[in-house]
N, C-alpha and C positions, 0 to 999 in steps of 0.2 A: 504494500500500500504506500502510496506517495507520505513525504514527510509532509506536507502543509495540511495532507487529511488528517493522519495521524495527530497534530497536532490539536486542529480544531474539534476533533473526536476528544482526547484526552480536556479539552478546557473544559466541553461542555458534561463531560464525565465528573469534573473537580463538583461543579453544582447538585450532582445528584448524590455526594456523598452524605452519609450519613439519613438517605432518604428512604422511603418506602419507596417503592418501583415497580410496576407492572409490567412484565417481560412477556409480550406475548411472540409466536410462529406462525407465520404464513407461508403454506406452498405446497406439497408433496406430504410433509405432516406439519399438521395445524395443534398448537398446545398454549394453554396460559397459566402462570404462576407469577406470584408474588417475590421481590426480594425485599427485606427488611433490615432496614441500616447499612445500605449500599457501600462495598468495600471494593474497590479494584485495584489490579496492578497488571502492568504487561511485563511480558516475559518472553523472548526469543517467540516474536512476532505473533504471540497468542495474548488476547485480549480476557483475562481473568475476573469474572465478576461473581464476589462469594455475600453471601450474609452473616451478619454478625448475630443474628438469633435461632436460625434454625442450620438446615446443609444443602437447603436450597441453591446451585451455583449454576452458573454459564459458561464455557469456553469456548471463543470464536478464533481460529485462526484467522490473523490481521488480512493473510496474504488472498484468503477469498473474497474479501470487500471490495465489490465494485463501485460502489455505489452510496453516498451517506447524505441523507438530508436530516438537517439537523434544525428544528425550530424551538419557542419558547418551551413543551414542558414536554418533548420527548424527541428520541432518536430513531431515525428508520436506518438499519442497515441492508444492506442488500448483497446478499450471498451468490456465489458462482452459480451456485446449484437449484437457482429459483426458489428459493427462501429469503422471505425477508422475516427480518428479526427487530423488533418495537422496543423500545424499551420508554415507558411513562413514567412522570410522576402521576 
């Protein structure tokens, strides 16, 4: 993934920390679940997003993003593989 995306991904990542977030799937399989006190870190281009209350988590390899729009109170990602992946406050 380009660095200016990575970037503006990780800012608007800083603002959901510590937040409730609704993580939902779209595409080939569809799911929704809650994260609770949003915690992330990247790591050798995988995007880590855990909770601080349960063991609810996400791992998106960075390198399948094609695609990021990002507005006031949520992220759409958009996967190689025809998934996109939501994350709200």
């Amino acid at each position: 993934m380009a660095q200016n995306i990575n970037s503006s991904l990780e800012e608007k990542l800083k603002e959901f920390i510590g937040k409730n977030v609704i993580i939902t799937q779209d595409g080939f399989l569809k799911n929704k679940y809650s994260i609770h006190k949003l915690k992330y870190f990247m790591e050798y281009e995988i995007l880590n997003i855990t909770d601080e209350e349960s063991k609810n988590y996400l791992k998106i390899n960075l390198n399948q993003i094609y695609k990021i729009e990002i507005n006031e109170k949520d992220i759409n990602l958009y996967l190689d593989n025809d998934t996109i992946i939501c994350l709200g406050i």
